[in-house]
C-alpha positions as CSV (number, residue, x, y, z in Angstrom):
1,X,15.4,87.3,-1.2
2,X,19.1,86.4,-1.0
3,X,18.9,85.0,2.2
4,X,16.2,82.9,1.4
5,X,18.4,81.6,-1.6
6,X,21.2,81.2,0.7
7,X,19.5,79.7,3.1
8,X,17.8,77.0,0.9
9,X,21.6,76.2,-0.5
10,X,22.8,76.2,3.0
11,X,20.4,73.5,3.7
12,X,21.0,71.3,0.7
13,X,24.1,69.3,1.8
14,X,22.5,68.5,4.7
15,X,19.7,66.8,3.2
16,X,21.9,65.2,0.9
17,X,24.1,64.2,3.7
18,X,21.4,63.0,5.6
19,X,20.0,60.6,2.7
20,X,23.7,59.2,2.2
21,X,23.0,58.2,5.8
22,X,19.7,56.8,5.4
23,X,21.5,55.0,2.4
24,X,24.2,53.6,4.1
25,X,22.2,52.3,7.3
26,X,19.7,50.5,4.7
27,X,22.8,48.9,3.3
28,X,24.5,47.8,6.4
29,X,20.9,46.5,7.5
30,X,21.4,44.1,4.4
31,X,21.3,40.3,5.3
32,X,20.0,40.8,8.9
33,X,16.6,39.5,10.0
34,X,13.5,42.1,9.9
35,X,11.4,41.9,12.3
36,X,8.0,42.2,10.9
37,X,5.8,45.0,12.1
38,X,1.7,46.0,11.7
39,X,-0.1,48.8,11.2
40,X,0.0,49.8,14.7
41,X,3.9,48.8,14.9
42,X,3.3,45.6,17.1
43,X,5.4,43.0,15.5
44,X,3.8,40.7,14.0
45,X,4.3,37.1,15.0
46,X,5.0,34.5,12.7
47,X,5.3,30.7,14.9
48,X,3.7,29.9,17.9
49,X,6.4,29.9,20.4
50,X,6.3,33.5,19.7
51,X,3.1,33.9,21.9
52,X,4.9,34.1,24.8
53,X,4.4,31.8,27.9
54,X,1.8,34.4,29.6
55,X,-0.3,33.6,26.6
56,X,0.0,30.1,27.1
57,X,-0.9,30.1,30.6
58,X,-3.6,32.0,30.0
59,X,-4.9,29.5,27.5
60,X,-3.9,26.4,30.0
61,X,-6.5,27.9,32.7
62,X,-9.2,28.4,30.3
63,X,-8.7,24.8,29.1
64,X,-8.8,23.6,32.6
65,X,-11.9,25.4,33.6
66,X,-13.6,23.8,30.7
67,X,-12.5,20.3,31.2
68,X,-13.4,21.1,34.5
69,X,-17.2,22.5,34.1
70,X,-17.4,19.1,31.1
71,X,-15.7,16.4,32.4
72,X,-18.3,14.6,32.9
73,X,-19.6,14.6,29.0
74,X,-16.0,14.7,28.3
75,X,-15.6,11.2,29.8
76,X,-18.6,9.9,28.4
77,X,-18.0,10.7,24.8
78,X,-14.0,9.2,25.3
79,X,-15.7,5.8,26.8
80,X,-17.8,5.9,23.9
81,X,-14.7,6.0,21.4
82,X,-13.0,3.6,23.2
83,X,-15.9,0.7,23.6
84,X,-17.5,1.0,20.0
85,X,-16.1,0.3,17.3
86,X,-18.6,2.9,15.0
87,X,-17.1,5.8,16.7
88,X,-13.5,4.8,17.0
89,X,-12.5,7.8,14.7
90,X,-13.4,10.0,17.2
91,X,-9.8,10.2,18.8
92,X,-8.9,11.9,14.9
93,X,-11.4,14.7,15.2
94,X,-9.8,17.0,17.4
95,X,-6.5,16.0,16.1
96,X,-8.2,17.5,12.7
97,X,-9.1,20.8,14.2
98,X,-6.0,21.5,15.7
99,X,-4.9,21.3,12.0
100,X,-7.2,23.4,10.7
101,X,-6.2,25.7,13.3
102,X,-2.6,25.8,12.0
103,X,-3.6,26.5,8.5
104,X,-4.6,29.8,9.4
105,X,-1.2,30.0,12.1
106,X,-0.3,33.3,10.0
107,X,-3.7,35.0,9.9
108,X,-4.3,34.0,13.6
109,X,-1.1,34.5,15.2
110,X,-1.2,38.9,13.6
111,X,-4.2,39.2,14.6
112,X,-5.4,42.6,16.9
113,X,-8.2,40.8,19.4
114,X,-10.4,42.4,21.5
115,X,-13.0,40.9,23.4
116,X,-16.5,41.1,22.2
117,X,-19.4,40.9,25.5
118,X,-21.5,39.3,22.9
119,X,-19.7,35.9,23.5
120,X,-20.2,36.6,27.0
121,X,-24.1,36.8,26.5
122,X,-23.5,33.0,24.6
123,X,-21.1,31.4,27.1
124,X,-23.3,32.8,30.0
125,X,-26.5,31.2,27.9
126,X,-24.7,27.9,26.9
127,X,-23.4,27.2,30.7
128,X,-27.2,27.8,31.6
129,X,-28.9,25.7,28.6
130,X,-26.5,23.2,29.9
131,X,-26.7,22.6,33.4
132,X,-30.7,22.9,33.1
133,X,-30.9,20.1,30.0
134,X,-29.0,18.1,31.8
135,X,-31.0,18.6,35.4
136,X,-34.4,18.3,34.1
137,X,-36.0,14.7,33.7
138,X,-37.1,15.4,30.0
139,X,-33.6,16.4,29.1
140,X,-31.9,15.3,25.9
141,X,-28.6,13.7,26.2
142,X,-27.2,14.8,22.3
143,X,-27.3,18.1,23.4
144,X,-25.0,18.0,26.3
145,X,-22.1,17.7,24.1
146,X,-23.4,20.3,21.6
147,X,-24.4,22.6,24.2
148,X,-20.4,22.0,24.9
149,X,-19.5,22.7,21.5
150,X,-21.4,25.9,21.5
151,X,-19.5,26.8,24.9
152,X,-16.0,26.7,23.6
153,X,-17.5,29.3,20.3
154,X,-18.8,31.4,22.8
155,X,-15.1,31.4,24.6
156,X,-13.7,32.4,21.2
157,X,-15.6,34.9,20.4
158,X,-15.7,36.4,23.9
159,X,-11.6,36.7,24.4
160,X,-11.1,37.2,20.4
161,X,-14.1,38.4,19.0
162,X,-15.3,37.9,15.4
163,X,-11.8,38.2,13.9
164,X,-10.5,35.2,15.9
165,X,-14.1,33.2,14.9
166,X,-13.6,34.0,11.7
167,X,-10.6,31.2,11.3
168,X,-11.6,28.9,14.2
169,X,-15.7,28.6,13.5
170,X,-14.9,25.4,11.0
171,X,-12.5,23.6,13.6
172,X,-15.2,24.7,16.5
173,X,-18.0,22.7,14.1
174,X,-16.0,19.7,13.2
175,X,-16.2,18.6,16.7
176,X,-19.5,17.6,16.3
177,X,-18.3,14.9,14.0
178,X,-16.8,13.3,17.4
179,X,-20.3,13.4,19.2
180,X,-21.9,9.9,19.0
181,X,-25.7,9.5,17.5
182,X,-28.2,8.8,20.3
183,X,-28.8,4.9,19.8
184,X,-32.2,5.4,18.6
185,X,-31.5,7.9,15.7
186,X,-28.6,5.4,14.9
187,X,-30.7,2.3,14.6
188,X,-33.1,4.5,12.6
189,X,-30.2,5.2,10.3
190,X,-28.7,2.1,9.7
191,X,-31.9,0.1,8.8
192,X,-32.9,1.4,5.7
193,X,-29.0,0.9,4.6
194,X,-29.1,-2.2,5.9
195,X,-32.0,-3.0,3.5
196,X,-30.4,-1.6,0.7
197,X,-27.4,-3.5,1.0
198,X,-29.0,-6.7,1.4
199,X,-31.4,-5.9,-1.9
200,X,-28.6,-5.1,-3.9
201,X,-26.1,-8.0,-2.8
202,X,-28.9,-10.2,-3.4
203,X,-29.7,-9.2,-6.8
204,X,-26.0,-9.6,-7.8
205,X,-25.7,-12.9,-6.1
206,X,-28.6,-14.3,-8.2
207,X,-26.4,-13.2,-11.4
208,X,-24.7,-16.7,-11.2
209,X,-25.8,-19.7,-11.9
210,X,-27.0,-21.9,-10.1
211,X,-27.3,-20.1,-7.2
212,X,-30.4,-18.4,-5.6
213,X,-30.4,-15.6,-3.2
214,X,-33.4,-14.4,-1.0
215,X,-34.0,-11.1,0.6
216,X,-36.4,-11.0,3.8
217,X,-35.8,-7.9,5.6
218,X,-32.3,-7.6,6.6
219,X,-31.3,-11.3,6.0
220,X,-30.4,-13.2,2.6
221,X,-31.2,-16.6,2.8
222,X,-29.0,-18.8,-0.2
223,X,-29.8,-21.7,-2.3
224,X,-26.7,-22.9,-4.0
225,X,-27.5,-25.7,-6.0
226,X,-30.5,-26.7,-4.4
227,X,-28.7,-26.4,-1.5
228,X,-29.5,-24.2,1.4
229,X,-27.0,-22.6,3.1
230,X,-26.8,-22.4,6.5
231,X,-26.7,-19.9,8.7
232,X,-28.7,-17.3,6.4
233,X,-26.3,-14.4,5.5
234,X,-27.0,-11.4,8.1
235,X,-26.6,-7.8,7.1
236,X,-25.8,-6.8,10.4
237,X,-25.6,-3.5,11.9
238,X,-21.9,-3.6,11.4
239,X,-22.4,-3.8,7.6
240,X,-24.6,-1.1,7.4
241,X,-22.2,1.8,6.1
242,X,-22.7,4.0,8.9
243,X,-19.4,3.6,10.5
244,X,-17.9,4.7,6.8
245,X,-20.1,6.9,6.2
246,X,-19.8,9.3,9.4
247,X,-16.0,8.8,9.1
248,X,-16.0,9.5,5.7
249,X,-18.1,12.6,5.5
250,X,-15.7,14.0,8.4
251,X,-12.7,13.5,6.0
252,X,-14.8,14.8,3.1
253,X,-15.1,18.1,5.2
254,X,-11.4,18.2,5.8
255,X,-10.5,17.5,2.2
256,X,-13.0,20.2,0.9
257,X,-11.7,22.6,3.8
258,X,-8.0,22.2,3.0
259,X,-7.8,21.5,-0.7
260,X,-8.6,25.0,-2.6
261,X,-11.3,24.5,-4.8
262,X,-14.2,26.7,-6.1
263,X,-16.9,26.5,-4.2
264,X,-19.3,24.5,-5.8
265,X,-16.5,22.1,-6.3
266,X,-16.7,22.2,-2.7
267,X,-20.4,21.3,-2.4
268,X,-20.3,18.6,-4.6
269,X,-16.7,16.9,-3.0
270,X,-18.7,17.3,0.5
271,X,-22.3,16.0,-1.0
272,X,-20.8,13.4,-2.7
273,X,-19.6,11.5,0.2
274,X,-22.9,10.0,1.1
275,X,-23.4,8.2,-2.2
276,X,-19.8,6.7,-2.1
277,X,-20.0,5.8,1.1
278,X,-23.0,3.7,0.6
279,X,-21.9,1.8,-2.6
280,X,-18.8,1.2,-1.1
281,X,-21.1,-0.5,1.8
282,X,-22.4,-2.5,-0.9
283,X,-19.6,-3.5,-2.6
284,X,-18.6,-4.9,1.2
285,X,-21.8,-6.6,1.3
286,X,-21.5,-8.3,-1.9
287,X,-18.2,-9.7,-1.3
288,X,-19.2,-10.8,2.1
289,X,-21.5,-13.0,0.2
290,X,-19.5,-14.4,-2.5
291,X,-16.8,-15.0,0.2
292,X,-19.9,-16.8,2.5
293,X,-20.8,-18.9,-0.6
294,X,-17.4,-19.8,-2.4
295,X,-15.5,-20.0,0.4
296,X,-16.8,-20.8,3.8
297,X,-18.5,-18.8,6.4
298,X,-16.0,-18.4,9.0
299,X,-14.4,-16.2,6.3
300,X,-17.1,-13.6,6.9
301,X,-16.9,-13.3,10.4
302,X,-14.5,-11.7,13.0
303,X,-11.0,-10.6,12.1
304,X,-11.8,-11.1,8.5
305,X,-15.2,-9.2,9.0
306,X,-12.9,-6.0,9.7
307,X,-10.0,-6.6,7.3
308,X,-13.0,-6.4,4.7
309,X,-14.2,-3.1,5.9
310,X,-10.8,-1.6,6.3
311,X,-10.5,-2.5,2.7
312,X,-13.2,-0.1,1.6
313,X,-11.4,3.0,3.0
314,X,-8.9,2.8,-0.7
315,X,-11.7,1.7,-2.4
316,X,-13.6,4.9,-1.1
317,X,-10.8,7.8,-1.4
318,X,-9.9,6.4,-5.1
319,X,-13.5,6.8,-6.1
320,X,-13.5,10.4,-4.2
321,X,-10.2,11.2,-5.8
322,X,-11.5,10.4,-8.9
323,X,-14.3,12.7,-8.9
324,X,-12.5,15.2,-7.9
325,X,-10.0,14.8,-10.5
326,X,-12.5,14.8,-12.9
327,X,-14.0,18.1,-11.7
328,X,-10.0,19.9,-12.0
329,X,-10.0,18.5,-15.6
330,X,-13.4,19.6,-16.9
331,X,-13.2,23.2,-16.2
332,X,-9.7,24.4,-16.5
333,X,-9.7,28.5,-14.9
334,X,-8.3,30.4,-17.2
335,X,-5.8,33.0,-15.7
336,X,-6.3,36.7,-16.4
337,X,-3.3,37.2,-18.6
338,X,-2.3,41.3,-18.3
339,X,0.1,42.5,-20.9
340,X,1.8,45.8,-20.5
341,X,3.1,47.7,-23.6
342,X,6.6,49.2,-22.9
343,X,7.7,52.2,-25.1
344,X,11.4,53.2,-25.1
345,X,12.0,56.9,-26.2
346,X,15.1,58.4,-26.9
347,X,15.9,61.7,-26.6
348,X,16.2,63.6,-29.5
């Protein structure tokens, strides 16, 4: 029993002495950069550069084997921004995913990937889905460039597996807002708010006097006082909303995406970029015709045409900003306030 006591005592400075060292090396540590580590005691990285260039070369090949198996829809869909004017916006989208991307750099850049053979079963299904759609005379042409969408998930969740979806499944989606309609579904579009417009400019138009507005179709013929106007107003395709609308609803996802919300706050942002989209069309179309009745004609058209549509863009986030304003301001989340009781006893 003495030994044990003196042993224990023995033993004593030793721990001490050897907490005064722990002591002292955490204080000399002081001021100098921690690396962060995991769970597994892989530091964690915090900036891209830190991937290291083998990662980067990695990612360079797959990139160029993809180009590579789509150039060919790849070229298509650039000559597509590049020659109509309804699809311009295009060149933003990716530029928009890459963003979203680096939103999540944190979350991404610590994560512990593995490859899941699942994505393997996609990619291998995708490649096949493509080359055979795009071989076979009944083939559809919008699904090239999905099918190529669908591709580059299947990469992702083959090298990174569900984690590494997880953050990259919205930024792998909103490339479909860079796809063009097929013509057909386009022109199907577009007519019935071409009608629309046309009904509801004309209807304001006849809210003056003396002047008299006509709707056949897609055309508004005006009488202003007694006098017809010629040529009759248009509502071309141009001045349908579709070009604002597709562009819009792309931003509306990006706005609903990056701005924290609840989400049926989301919803409703997101939902309610059709309906803006189209009165803002009408408020174009409108003006068009006060502009081709007031003014002259050669206003309407051209340089002047597209200076008019820019001009709904302001006129379309203030209405959007105000909604959304209005949302933050009629419910106000309360905070869980937690108040903690502190007793102070002395001894006695």
């Amino acid at each position: 029993m003495p030994d044990n006591i003196a042993s224990s005592i023995a033993d004593r400075p030793n721990c001490t002495k050897n907490t005064q060292m722990e002591i002292q090396m955490q204080g000399s540590n002081a001021g100098t950069p921690v690396c962060n580590k995991s769970q597994n005691g892989n530091p964690v990285r915090t900036s891209w550069p830190e991937l290291g260039g083998h990662n980067y070369l990695k990612m360079l090949i797959i990139a160029g084997l993809f180009c590579f198996l789509f150039h060919n829809e790849i070229g298509r869909i650039v000559n597509r921004w590049l020659t109509d004017s309804s699809w311009s916006h295009g060149f933003l989208i990716p530029l928009f995913s890459l963003y979203f991307i680096n939103q999540h750099k944190k979350e991404i850049l610590s994560l512990q990937t593995r490859p899941n053979y699942l994505g393997l079963f996609f990619l291998i299904l995708g490649i096949a889905f493509y080359a055979l759609n795009g071989a076979s005379p009944s083939g559809y042409a919008y699904l090239q460039p999905i099918s190529m969408i669908a591709v580059l998930g299947a990469v992702v969740l083959f090298l990174g597996g569900w984690r590494l979806v997880k953050y990259t499944w919205l930024p792998i989606a909103f490339l479909v807002f860079a796809v063009p309609l097929p013509q057909r579904y386009y022109v199907a579009l577009t007519m019935p708010m071409r009608h629309l417009a046309a009904k509801v400019a004309a209807a304001l138009l006849n809210m003056v006097s003396g002047l008299e507005a006509i709707v056949s179709g897609v055309v508004i013929d005006v009488v202003y006082k007694g006098q017809p106007l010629e040529p009759a107003l248009n509502v071309a395709e141009a001045c349908s909303g579709m070009r604002l609308l597709m562009a819009f609803l792309a931003l509306g996802v990006a706005m609903a995406y990056l701005h924290y919300r609840p989400a049926w706050q989301r919803i409703i942002l997101l939902a309610s970029t059709i309906p803006i989209a189209i009165l803002c069309n009408i408020v174009r179309v409108t003006i068009t015709g006060f502009i081709y009745v007031f003014l002259h004609p050669k206003y309407t058209q051209g340089i002047y045409h597209d200076m008019l549509g820019l001009g709904m863009l302001p006129l379309a986030f203030a209405l959007y900003g105000l909604l959304a304003w209005f949302m933050a301001s009629l419910f106000v989340e309360e905070g869980e306030a937690v108040s903690k009781d502190i007793i102070v006893r002395r001894k006695q």
